[in-house]
C-alpha positions as CSV (number, residue, x, y, z in Angstrom):
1,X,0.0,0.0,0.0
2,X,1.3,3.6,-1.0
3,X,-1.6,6.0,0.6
4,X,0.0,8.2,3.0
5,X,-3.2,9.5,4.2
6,X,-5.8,9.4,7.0
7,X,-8.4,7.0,6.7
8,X,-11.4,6.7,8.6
9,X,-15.4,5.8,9.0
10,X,-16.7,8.1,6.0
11,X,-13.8,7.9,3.7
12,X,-14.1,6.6,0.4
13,X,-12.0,6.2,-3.2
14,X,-9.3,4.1,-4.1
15,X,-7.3,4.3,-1.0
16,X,-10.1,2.7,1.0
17,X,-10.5,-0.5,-1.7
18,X,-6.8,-0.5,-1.4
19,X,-7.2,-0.8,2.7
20,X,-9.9,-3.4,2.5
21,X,-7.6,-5.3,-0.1
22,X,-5.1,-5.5,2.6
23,X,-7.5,-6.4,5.0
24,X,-8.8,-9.1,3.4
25,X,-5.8,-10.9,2.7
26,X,-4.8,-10.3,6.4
27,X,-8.3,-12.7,6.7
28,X,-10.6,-10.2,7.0
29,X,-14.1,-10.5,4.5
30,X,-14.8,-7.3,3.2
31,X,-16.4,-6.6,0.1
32,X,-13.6,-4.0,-1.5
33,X,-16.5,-1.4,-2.4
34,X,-13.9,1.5,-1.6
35,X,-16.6,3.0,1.2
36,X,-15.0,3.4,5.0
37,X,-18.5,2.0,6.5
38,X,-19.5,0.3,9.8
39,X,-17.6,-3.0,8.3
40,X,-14.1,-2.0,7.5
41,X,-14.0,-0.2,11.0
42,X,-14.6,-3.3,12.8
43,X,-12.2,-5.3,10.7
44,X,-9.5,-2.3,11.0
45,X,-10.3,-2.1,14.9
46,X,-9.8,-6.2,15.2
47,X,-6.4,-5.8,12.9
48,X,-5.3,-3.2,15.1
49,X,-6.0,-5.2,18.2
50,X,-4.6,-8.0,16.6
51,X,-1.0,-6.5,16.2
52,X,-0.8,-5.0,19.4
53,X,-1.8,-0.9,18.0
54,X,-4.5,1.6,19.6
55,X,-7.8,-0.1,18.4
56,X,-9.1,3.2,17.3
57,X,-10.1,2.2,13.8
58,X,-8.5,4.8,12.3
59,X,-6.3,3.9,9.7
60,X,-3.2,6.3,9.6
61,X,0.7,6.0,9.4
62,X,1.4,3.3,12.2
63,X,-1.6,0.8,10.7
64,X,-0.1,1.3,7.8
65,X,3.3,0.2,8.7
66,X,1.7,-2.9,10.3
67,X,-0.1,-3.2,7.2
68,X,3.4,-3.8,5.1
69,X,4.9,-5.6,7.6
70,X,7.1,-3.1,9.6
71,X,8.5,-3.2,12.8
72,X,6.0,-1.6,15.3
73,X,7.8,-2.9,18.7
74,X,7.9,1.4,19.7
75,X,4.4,2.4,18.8
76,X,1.8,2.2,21.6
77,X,-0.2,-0.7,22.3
78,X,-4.2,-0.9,23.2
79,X,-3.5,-2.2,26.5
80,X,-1.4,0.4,27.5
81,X,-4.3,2.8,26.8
82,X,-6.9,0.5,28.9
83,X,-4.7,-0.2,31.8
84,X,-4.4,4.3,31.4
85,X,-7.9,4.4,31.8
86,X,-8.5,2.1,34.6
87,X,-6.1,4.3,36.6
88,X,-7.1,7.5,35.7
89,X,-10.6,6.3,36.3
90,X,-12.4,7.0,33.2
91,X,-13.8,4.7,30.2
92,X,-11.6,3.5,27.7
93,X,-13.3,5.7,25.3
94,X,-12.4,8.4,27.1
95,X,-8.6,7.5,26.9
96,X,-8.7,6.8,22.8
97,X,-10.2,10.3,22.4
98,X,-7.4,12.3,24.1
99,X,-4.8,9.9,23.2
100,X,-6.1,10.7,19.4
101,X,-6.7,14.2,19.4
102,X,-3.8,15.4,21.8
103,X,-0.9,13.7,20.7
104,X,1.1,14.4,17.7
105,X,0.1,11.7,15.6
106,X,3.4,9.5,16.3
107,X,6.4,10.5,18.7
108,X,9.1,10.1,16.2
109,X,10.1,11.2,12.9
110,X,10.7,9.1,10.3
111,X,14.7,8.4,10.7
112,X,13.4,7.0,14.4
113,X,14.5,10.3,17.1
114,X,12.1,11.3,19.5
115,X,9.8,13.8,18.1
116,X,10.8,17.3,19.8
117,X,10.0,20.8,19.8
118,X,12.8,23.0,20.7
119,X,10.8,26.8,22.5
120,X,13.2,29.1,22.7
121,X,11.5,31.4,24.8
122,X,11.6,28.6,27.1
123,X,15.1,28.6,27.1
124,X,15.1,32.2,28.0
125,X,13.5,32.1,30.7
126,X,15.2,28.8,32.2
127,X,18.3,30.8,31.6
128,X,17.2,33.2,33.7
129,X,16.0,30.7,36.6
130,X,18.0,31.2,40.0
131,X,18.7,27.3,41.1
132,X,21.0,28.3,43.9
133,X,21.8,30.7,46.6
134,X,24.7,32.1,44.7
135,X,22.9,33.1,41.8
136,X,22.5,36.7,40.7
137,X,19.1,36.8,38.9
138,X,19.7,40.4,37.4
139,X,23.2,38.8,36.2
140,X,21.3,35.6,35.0
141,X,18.8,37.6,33.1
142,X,21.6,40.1,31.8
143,X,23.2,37.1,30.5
144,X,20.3,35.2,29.0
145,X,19.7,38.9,27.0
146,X,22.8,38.9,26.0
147,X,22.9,35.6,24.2
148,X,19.2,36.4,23.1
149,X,20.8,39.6,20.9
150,X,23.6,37.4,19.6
151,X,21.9,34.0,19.3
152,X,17.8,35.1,19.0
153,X,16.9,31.3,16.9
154,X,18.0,29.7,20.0
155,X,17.5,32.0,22.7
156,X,14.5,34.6,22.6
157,X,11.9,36.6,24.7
158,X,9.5,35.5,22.3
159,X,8.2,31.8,21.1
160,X,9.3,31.0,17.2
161,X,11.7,30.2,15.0
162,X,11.1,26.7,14.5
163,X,12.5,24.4,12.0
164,X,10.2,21.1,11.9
165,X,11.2,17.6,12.1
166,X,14.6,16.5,12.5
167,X,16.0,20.2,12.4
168,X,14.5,20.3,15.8
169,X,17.3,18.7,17.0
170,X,20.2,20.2,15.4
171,X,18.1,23.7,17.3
172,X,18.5,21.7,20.5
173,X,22.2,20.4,20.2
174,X,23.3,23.7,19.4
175,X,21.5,25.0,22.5
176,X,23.1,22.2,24.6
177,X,26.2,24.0,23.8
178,X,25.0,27.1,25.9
179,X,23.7,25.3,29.0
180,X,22.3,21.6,28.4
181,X,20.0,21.3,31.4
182,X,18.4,24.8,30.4
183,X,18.3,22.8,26.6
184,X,16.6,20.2,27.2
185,X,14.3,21.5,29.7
186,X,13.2,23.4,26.8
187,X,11.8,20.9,24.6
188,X,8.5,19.2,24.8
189,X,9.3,15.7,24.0
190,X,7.3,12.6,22.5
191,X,3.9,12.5,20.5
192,X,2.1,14.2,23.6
193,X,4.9,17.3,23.6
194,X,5.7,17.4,27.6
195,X,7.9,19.5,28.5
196,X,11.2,18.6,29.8
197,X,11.2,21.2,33.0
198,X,8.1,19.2,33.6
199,X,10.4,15.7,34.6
200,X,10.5,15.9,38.1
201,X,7.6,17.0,38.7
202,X,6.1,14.1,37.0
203,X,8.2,11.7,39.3
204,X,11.5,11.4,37.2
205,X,15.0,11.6,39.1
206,X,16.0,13.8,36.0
207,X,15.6,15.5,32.7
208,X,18.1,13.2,31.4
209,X,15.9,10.0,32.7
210,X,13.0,11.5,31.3
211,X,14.8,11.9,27.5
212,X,16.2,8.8,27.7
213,X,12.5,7.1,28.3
214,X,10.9,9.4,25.5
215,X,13.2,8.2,23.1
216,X,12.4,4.1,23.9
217,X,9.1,4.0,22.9
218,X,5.8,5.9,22.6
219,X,4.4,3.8,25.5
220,X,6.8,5.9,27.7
221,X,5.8,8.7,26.1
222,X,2.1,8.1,26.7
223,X,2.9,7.5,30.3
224,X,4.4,11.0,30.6
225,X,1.3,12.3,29.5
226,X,-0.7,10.4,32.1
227,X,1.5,11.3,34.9
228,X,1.1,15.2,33.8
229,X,-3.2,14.4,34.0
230,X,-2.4,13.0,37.5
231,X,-0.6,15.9,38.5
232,X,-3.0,18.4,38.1
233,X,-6.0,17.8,39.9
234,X,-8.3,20.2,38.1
235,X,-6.9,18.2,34.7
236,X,-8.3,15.4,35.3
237,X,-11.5,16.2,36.7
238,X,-12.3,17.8,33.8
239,X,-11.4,14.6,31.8
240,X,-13.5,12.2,34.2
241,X,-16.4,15.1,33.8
242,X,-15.8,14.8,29.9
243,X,-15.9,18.5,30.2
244,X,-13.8,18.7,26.9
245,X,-13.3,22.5,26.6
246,X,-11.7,23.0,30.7
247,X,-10.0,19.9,29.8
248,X,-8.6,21.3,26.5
249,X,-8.1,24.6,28.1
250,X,-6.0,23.7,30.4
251,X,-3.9,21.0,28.5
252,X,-3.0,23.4,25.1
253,X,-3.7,26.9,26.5
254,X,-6.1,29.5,25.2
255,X,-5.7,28.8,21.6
256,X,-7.8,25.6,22.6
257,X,-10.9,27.2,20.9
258,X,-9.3,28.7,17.9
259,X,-8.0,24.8,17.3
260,X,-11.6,23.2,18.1
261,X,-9.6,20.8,20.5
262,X,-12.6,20.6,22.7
263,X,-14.6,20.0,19.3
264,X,-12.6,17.1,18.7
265,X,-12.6,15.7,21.9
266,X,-16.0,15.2,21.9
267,X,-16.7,14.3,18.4
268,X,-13.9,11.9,18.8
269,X,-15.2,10.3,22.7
270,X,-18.9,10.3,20.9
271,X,-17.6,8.0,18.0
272,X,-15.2,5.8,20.3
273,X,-18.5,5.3,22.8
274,X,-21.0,4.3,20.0
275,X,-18.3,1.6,19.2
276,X,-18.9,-0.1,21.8
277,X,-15.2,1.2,23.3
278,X,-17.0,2.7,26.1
279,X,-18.2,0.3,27.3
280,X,-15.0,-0.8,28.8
281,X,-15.3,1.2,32.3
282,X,-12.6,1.5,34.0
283,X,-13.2,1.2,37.8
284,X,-12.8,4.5,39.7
């Protein structure tokens, strides 16, 4: 198969007959009539389960992979996603919509690093944190200006300059050269984009344990982003109250709306639940 795109329940053409092709000869019974109905989505959510993927039945660049035969040992697995929702408390439903509208679609990039997003106005400002008694903040922040007007790509008062993909981390190691720890704190990490100033917080013994996790598999990743809903009480509330826009508030910031995060949340729980997928209640 050569479609590089999204496929889901409504999706039709050639892709789609190409999908229930596959399918098929994977033992599936499909009539190939190119249409993305109630049928291929059970067969693509048994498939999925089947190889150890998210059983959302959506058809995207990891069911693909598994589809030709790839190596899928780093992606994360449906139970990792049930045994999420019996501890956060909520339906499995409930953890297939955030885990599918929140994350980044896969945490790495195609020559297999991490997935990372170098901010550095992040870096600014970590630059400028006092970590000990000796430290000057006026000197700290003099200095973190100072690198700003020679350096602004890498260190800046304002968010930007991004690169994309793997230049992400030529941003980063060249960052690392001015102060590592400040570095890597400033990159969110994996397909759900935590930040690494977030590590300890979220239980690690370091930034550099946290990295080293994010870059073995997305499960770790995933488990990142549960620890950062456990950590903030109002966070998950708001997922066990399915209140989607607090929820999506408080997880992406105020551009929430402008992104219709808190649309997709809900579109996305609604379709996972009429599957049957909610069903699967996690105990509280």
């Amino acid at each position: 198969m050569t479609q590089p795109l999204t496929l889901r329940h409504g999706s039709r053409g050639q892709a789609v007959q190409q999908l229930q092709w596959a399918l098929n000869a994977d033992g599936a019974k499909l009539l190939p009539d190119s249409d993305f109905g109630d049928a291929t989505e059970k067969a693509v959510r048994a498939y999925q389960l089947k190889v150890g993927l998210v059983a959302d039945g959506i058809v995207g660049p990891k069911t693909l992979l598994a589809l030709a035969g790839a190596d899928c040992s780093r992606l994360i697995g449906n139970a990792t996603l049930v045994a999420a929702a019996k501890r956060l408390g909520v339906d499995v439903a409930t953890v297939y919509a955030v885990n599918e509208v929140e994350s980044a679609g896969t945490g790495f990039l195609a020559n297999g690093k991490v997935k990372i997003l170098y901010e550095r106005h992040v870096m600014h400002a970590r630059l400028c944190l006092v970590r000990s008694e000796g430290d000057d903040s006026a000197a700290l922040i003099a200095r973190a200006d100072a690198i700003a007007a020679k350096q602004p790509n890498l260190v800046n008062r304002a968010p930007g300059g991004y690169a994309g993909g793997s230049a992400e981390h030529q941003r980063l190691a060249n960052a690392r050269y001015i102060d590592t720890l400040a570095a890597n704190e400033s990159a969110s990490w994996g397909a759900f984009q935590i930040m690494g100033y977030h590590a300890e917080r979220l239980g690690y013994a370091s930034v550099d344990e946290f990295i080293t996790l994010m870059q073995r598999s997305e499960a770790d990743q995933f488990e990142a982003f549960v620890r950062y809903i456990e950590a903030d009480a109002a966070l998950l509330k708001a997922l066990k109250g399915k209140k989607w826009a607090e929820f999506a508030k408080r997880y992406n910031g105020p551009a929430y709306a402008r992104n219709l995060y808190d649309v997709k949340l809900e579109r996305a729980y609604q379709r996972h639940a009429d599957c049957g997928c909610g069903g699967q209640q996690a105990a509280a």
